[in-house]
LONU-883937 format. One line per 5 residues: their letters; for each residue x, y, z of N, C-alpha, C. Coordinates in steps of 0.001 Angstrom, whole numbers, plus 500000, padded with zeros to 6 digits. Layout:
! LONU-883937
a	X:Y:Z:X:Y:Z:X:Y:Z | ...
//
This chain:
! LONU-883937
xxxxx	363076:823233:166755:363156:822656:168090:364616:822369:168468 | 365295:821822:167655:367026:821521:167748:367698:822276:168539 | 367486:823956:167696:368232:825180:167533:367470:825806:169284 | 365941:825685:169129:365450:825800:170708:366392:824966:172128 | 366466:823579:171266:367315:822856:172749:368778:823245:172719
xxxxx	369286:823584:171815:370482:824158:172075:371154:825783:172220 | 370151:826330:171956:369649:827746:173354:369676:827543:174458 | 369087:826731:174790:368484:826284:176408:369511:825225:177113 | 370349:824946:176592:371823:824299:176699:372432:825367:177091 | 373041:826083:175999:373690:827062:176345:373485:828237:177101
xxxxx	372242:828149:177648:371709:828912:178941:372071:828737:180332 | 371617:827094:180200:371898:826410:181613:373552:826256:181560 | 374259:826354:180203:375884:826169:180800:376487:827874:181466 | 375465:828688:180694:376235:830172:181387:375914:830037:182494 | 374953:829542:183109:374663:829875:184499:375189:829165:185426
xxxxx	375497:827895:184896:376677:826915:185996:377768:827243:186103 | 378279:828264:185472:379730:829151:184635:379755:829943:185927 | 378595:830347:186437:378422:831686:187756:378759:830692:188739 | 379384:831882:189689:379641:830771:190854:378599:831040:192036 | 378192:829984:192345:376872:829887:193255:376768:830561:194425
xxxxx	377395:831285:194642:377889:832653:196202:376725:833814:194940 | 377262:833845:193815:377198:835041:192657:375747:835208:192997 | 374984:834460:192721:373344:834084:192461:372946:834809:193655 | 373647:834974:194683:372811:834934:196178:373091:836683:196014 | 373842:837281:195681:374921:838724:195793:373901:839753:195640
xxxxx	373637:840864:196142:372999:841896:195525:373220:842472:194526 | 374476:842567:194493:375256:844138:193360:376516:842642:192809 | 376779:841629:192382:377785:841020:192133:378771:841518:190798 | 377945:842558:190216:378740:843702:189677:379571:845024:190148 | 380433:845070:190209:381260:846004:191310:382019:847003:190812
xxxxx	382450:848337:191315:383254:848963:190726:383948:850008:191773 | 385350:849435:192356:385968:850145:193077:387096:851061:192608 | 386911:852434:193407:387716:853281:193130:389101:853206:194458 | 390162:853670:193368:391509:853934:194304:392067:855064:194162 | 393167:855372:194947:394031:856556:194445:395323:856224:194747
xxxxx	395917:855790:193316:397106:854908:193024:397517:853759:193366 | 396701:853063:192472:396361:851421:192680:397956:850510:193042 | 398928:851194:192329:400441:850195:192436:401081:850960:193393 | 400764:851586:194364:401215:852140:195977:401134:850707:196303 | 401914:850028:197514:402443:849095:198336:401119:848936:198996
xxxxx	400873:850594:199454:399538:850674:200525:398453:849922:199727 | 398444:849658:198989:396921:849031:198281:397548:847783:197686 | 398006:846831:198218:398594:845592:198162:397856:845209:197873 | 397361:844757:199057:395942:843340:199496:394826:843771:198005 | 394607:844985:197651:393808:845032:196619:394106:844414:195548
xxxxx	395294:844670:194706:395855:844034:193459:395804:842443:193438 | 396318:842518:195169:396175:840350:194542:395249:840307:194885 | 394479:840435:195858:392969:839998:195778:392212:840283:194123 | 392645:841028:193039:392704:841007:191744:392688:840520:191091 | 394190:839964:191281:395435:838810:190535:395046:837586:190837
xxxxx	394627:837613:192162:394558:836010:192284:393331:835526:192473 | 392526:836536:191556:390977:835723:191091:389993:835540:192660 | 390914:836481:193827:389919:836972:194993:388587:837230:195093 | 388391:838164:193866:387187:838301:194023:386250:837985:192957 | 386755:837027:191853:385724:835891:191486:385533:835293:191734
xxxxx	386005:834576:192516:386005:833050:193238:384530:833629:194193 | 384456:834872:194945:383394:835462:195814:381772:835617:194856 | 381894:835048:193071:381133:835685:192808:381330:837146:192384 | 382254:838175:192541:381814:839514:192089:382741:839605:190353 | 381765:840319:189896:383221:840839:188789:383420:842514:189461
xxxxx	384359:842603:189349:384828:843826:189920:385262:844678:189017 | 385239:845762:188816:385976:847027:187814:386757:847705:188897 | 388137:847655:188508:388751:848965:189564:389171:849912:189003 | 388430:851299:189605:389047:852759:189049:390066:852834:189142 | 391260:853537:188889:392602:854156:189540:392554:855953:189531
xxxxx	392542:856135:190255:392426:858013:190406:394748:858063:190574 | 393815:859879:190322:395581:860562:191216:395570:860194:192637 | 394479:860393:193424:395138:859690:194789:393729:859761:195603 | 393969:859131:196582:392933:859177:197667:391777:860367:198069 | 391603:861522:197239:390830:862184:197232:389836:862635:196292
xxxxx	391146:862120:195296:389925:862058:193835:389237:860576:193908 | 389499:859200:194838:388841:858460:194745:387555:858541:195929 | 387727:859301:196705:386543:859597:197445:385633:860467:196984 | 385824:861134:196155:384986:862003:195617:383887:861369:194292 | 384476:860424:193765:384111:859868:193311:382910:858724:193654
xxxxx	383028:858489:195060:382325:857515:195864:381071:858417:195861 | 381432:859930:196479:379808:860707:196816:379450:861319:195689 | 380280:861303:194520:379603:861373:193320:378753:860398:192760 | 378982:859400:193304:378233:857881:192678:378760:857198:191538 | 379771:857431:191717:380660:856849:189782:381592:855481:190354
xxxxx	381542:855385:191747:382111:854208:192115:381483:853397:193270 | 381097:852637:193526:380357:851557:194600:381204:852086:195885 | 382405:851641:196277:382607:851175:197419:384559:852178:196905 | 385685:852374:198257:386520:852473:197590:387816:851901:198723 | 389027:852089:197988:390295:851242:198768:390706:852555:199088
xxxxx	390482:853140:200418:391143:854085:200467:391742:854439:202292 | 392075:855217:202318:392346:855928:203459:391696:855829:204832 | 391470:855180:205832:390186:855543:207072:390328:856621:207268 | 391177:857452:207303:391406:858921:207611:389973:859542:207105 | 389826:859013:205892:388388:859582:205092:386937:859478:205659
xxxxx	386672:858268:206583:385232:857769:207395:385055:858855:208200 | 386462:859363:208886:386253:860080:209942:385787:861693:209308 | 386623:862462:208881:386521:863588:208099:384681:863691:207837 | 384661:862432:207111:383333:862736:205891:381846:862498:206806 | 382480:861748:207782:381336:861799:208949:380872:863507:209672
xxxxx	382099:864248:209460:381945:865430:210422:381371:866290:209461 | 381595:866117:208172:380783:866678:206965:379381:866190:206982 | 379007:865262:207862:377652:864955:208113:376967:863834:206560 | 378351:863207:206182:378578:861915:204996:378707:860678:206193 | 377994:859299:206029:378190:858510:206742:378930:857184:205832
xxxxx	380364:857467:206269:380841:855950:205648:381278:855415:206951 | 381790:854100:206142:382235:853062:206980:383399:852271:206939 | 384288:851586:207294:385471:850947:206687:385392:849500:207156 | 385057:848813:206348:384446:847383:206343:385832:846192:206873 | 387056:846443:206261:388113:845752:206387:389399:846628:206171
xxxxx	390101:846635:207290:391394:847104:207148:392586:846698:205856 | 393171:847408:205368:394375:846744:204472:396178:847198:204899 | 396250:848308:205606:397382:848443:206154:397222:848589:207911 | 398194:848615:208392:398196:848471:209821:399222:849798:209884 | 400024:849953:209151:401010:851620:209128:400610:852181:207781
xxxxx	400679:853615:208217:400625:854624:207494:401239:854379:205618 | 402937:853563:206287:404031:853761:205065:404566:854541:204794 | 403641:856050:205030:404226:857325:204459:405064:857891:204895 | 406065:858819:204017:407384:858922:204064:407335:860564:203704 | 407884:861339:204807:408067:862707:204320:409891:862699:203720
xxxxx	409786:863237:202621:411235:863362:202032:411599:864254:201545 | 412919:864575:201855:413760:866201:201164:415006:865905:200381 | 415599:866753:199631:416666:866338:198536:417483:866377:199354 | 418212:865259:199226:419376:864815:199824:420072:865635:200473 | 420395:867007:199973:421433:867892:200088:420846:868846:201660
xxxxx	419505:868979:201497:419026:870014:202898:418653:868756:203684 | 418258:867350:203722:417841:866832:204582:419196:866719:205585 | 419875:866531:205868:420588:867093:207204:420864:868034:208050 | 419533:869352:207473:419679:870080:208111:418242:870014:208803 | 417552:869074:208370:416252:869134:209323:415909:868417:210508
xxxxx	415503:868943:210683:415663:869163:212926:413731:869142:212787 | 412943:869564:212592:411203:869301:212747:410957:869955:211624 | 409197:869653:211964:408034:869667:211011:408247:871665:210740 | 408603:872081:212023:408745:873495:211708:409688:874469:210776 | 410750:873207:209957:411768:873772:208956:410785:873527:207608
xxxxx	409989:872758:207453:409011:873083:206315:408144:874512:205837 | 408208:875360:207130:407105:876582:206793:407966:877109:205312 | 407000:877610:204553:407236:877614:203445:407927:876941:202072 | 407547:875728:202513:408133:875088:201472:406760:874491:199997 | 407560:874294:199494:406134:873512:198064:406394:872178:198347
xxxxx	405322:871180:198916:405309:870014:199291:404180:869163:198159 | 405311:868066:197718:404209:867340:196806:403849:866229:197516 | 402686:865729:197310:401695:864894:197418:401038:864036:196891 | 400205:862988:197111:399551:862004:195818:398347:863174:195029 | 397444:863816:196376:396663:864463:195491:396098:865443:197072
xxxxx	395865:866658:196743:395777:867431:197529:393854:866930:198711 | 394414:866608:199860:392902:866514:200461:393278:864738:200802 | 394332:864340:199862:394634:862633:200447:395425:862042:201294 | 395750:860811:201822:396392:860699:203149:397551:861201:203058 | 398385:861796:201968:399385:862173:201914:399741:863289:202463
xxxxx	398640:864203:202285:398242:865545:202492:397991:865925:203864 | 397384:865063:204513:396906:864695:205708:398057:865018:206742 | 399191:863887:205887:399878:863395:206814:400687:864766:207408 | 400846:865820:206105:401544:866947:206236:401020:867535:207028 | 399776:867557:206929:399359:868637:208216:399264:868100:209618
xxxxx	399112:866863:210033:399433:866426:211449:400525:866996:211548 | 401999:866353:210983:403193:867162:211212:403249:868622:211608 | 402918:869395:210987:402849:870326:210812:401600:871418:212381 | 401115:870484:212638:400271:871106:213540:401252:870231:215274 | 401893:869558:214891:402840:869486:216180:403650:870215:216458
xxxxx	404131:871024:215850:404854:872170:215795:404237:873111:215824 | 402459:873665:215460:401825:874919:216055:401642:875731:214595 | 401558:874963:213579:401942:875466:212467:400221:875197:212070 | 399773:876219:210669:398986:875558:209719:399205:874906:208669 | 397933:874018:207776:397908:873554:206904:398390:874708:205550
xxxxx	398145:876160:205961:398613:876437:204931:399871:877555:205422 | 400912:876926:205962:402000:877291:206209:403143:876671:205264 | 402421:875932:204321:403086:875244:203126:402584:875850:202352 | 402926:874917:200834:402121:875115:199452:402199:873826:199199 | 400385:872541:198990:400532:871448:198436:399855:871621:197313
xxxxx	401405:870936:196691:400970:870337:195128:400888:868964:194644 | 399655:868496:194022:399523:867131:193826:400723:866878:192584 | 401106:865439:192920:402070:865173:191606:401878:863724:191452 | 400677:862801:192476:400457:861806:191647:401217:860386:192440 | 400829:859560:192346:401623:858164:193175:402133:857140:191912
xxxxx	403172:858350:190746:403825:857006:189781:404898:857962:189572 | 405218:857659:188562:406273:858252:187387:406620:859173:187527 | 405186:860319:187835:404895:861483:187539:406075:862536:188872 | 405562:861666:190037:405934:862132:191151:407393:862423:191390 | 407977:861044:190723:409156:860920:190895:409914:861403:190048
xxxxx	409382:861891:188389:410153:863409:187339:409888:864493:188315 | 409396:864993:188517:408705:866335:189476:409613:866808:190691 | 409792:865445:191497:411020:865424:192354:412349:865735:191709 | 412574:864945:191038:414019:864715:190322:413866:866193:189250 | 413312:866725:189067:413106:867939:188699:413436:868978:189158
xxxxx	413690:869178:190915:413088:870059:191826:412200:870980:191775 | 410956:870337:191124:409705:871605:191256:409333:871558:192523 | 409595:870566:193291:408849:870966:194787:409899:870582:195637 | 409695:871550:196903:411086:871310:198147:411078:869975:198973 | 409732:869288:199215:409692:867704:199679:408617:867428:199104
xxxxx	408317:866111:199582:407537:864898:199292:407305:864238:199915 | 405572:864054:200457:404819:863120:201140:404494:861656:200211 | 405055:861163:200195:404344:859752:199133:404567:858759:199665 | 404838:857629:198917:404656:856229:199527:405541:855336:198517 | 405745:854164:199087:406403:853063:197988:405622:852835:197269
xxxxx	405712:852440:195666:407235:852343:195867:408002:853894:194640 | 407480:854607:195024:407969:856054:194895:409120:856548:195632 | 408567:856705:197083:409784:856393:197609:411371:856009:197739 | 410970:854545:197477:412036:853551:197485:413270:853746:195821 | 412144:854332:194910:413121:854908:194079:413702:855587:193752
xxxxx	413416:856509:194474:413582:858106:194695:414922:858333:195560 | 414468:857028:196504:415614:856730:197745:416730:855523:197114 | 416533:855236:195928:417824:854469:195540:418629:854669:195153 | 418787:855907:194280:419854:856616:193364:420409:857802:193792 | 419670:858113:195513:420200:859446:196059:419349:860990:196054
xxxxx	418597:860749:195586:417630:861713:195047:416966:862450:196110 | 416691:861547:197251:416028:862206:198410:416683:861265:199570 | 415949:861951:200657:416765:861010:202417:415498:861516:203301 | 414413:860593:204054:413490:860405:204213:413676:861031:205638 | 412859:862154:206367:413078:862398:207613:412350:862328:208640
xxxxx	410774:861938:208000:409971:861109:208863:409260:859876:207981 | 409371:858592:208278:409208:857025:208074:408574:856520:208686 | 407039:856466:208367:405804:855549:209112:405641:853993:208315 | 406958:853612:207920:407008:852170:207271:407023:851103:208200 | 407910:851722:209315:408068:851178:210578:406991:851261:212045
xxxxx	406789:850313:212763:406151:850681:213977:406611:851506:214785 | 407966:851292:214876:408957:852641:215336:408139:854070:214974 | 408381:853582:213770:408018:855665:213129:406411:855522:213212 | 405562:854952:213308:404304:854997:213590:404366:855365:214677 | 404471:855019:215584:404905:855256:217347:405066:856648:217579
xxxxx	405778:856718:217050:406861:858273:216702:405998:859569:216257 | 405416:859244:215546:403699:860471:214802:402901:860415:215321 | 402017:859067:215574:401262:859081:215866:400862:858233:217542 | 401908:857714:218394:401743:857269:219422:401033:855989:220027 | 400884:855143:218669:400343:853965:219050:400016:852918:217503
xxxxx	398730:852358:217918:398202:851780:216885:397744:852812:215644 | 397448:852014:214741:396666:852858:213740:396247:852594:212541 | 395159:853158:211661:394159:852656:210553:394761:853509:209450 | 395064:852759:208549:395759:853446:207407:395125:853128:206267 | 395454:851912:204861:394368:851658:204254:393532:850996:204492
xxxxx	391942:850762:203799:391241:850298:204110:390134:850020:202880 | 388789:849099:202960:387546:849450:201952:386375:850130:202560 | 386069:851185:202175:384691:851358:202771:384048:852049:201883 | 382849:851990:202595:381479:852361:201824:380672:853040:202166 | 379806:853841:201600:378315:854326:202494:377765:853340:203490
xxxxx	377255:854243:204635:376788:852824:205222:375503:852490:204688 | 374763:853083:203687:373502:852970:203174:373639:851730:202318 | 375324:852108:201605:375219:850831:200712:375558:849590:201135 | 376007:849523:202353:376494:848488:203368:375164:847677:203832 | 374008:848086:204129:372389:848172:204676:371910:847528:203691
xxxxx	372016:847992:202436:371889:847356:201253:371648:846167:200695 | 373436:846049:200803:374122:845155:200274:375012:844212:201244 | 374393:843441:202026:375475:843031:203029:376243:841344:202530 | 375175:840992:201835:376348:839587:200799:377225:840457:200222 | 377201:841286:199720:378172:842085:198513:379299:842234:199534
xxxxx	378866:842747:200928:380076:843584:201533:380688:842226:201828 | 380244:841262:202351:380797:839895:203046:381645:839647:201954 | 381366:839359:200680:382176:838996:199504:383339:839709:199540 | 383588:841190:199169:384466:841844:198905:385404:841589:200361 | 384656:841515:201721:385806:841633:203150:386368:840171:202746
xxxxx	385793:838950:202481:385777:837777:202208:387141:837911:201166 | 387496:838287:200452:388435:838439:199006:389387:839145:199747 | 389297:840280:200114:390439:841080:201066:391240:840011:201951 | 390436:839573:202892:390962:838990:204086:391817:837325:203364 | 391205:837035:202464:392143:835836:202063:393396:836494:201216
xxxxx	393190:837741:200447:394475:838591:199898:395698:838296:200957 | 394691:839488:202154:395765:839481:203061:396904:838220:203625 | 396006:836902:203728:396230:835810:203700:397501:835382:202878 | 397246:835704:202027:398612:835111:201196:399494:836020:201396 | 399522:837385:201317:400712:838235:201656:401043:837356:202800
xxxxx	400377:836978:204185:401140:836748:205106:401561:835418:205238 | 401765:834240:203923:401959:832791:203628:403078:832972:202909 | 403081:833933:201575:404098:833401:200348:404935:834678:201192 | 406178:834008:199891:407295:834741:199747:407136:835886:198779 | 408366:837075:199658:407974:838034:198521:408341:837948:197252
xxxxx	408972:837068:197003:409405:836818:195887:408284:836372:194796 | 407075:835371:195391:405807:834963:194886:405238:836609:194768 | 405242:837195:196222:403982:838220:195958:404378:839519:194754 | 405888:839837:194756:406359:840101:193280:405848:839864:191876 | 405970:838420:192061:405401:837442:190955:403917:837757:190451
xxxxx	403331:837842:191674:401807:838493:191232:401508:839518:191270 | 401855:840340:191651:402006:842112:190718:402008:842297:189145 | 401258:842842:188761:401848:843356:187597:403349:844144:187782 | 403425:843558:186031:405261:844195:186026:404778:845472:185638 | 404183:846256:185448:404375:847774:185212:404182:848345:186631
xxxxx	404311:847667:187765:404221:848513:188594:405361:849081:189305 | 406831:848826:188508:408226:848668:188727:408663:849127:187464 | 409668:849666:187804:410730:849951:186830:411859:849150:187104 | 412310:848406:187923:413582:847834:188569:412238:846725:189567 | 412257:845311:189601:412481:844125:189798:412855:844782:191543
xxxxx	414071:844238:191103:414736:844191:192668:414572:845161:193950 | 414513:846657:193489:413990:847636:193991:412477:847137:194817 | 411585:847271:193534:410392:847010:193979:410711:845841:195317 | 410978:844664:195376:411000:843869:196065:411533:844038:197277 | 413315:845282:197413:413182:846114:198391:412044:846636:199398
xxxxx	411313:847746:198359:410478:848213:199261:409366:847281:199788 | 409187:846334:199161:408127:845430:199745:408297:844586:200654 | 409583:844705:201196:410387:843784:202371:410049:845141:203603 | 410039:846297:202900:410543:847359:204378:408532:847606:204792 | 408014:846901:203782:406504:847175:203870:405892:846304:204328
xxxxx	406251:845483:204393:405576:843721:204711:404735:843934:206152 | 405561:844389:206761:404959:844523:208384:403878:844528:208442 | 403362:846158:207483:402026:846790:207721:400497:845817:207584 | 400953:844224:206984:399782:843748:206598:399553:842576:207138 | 400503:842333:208075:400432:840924:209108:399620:841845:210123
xxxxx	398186:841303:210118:396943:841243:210535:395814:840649:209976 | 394797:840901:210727:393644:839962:210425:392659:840578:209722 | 393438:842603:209323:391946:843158:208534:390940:843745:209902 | 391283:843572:211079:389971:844582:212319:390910:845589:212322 | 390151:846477:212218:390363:847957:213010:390204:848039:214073
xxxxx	390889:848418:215277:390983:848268:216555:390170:849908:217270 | 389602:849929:218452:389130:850753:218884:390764:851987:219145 | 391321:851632:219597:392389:852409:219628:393488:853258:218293 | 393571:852155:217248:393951:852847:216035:393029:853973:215674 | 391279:853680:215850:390930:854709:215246:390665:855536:216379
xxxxx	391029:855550:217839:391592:857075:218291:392087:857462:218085 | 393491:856896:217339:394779:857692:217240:394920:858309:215911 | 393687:858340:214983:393737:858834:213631:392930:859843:213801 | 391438:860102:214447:390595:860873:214964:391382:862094:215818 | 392453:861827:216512:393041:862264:217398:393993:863359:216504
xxxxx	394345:862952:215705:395533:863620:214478:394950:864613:213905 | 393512:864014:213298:392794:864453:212518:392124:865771:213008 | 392067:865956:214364:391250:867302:215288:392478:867893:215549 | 393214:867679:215370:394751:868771:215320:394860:869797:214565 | 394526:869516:212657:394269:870343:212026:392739:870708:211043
xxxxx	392104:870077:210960:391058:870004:210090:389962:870868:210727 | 390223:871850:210289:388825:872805:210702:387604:872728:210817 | 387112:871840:209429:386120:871590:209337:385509:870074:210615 | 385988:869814:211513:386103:868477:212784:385738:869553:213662 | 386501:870457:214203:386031:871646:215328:384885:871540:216040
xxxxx	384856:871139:216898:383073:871743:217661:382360:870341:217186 | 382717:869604:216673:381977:868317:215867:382016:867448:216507 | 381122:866569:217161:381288:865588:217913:381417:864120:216821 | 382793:863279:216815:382480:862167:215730:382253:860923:216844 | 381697:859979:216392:380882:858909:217119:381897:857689:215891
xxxxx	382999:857231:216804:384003:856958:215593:383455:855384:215664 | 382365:854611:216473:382068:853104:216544:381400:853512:214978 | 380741:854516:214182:379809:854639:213337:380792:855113:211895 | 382252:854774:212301:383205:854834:211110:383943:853211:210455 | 383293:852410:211278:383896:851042:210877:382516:850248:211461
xxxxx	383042:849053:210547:382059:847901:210562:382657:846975:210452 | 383170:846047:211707:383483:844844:211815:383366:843744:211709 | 381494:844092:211682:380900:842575:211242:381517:841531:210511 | 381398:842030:208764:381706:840987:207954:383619:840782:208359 | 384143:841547:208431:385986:841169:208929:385823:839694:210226
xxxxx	385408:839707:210875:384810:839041:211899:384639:837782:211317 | 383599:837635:210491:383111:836494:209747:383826:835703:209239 | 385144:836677:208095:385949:836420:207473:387268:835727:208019 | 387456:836623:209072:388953:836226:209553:388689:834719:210987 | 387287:834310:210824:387219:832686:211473:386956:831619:210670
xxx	386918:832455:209472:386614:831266:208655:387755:830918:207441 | 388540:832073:207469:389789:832176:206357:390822:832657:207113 | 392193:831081:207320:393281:831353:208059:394532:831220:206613
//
């Protein structure tokens, strides 16, 4: 009987251990996929991580890390990941493929992305049309990186395969490869970029870090990262989704309270090679995340809009873009978490 009451002790203490949101959750087991988790662009994800975001909601979370934004969507309609941090560029696309996702909460407000050439030819580029034939690397072929090349590239009258893209990855990898010259530019992101751009290595000739250079591509607002999901699993699971927008939107929260010097602090250190650098690029990035997490009816014209420029497979396709985002739970979140 002893050994019985102190079973039954230690029952009732695991379960007071859960936090009482947890109990109510559908899925409070989670497992999100990314594509290159220590990109700038997937901020709000890491500290919502770090700073115990999304236990405090009840979830335990697993996060994948892919090569980039296409191997983490693929992964979503494979079923090997719940929900993922990726691209809106992707809701729209996968809708015209007759896939219904959704993007529950915004995480960037700019792109970030940075087309770059070795130092030595970037003064001779004048447009998107001095790229025809070049080998352009990327996070992963089919991801916003990839993307971004072919908008460019179709303002000038050009195709997607008036290049050659090669994936090389959003770390280390990208930036030997560059410094290598296996490929003639580079679509990537901070803080790749920013290191690439510290020692001379490259000189950036289109910069969506800025609203300026957002303006500049794409002509307005716009949806860059984001979380979304099937909307089946959204139908589902709608405590789950509230939780996870719930964890995002207070992330975002602190990016837009502390110093970067704090939000440094809560990064992992392997996501830097150089301290100070990193903290660079996270000053020229900051912009993109002072918001509240809505996707605006107009950003996602102006990505839809890009997106029917080159993507063949959009053609003749009517997209119904209110049925690519879900505002609800962001809504919820951003009146109740300032």
């Amino acid at each position: 009987m002893r050994r019985f009451a102190a079973l039954i002790a230690l029952a009732c203490a695991a379960l007071l251990a859960v936090p009482a949101v947890a109990q109510g959750l559908e899925k409070p087991k989670l497992t999100i996929g990314v594509g290159g988790k220590p990109l700038i662009y997937y901020l709000p994800l890491t500290i919502a991580e770090r700073k115990g975001y999304f236990k405090q909601e009840g979830l335990d979370v697993e996060i994948l890390d892919f090569p980039g934004g296409a191997k983490a969507l693929q992964a979503l309609l494979g079923g090997s990941v719940d929900i993922v941090s990726g691209a809106y560029e992707h809701t729209i696309s996968q809708q015209a493929k007759g896939n219904s996702i959704e993007a529950i909460v915004l995480e960037g407000q700019y792109p970030g992305i940075v087309l770059a050439l070795p130092t030595a030819k970037a003064a001779s580029y004048k447009s998107p049309a001095d790229l025809k034939g070049m080998k352009i690397g990327v996070t992963a072929p089919g991801s916003s990186t990839n993307m971004f090349v072919n908008i460019l590239l179709a303002k000038v009258g050009l195709k997607p395969d008036a290049v050659s893209i090669i994936g090389v990855g959003a770390g280390a990898g990208a930036v030997a490869i560059m410094k290598r010259g296996e490929i003639d530019a580079l679509s990537n992101l901070d803080p790749v970029i920013a290191q690439l751009e510290s020692d001379g290595t490259i000189k950036p000739v289109v910069d969506t870090r800025t609203p300026e250079g957002v303006k500049q591509v794409y002509g307005g607002a716009y949806a860059a990262g984001c979380i979304y999901a099937p909307t089946e699993w959204i139908q589902k699971n709608p405590k789950t989704a509230q939780a996870v927008v719930n964890a995002m939107v207070r992330a975002l929260r602190f990016i837009q309270h502390a110093s970067i010097d704090e939000i440094v602090a809560t990064v992992p250190p392997e996501y830097y090679s150089d301290k100070a650098l990193y903290k660079k690029a996270l000053e020229e990035n900051i912009a993109t995340f002072h918001h509240d997490g809505f996707i605006s009816k107009e950003a996602g014209e102006h990505v839809a809009h890009d997106l029917l420029t080159f993507d063949p497979t959009m053609q003749g396709k009517k997209i119904d873009l209110a049925k690519t985002v879900n505002m609800t739970f962001q809504q919820k979140a951003a009146q109740n978490i300032k």
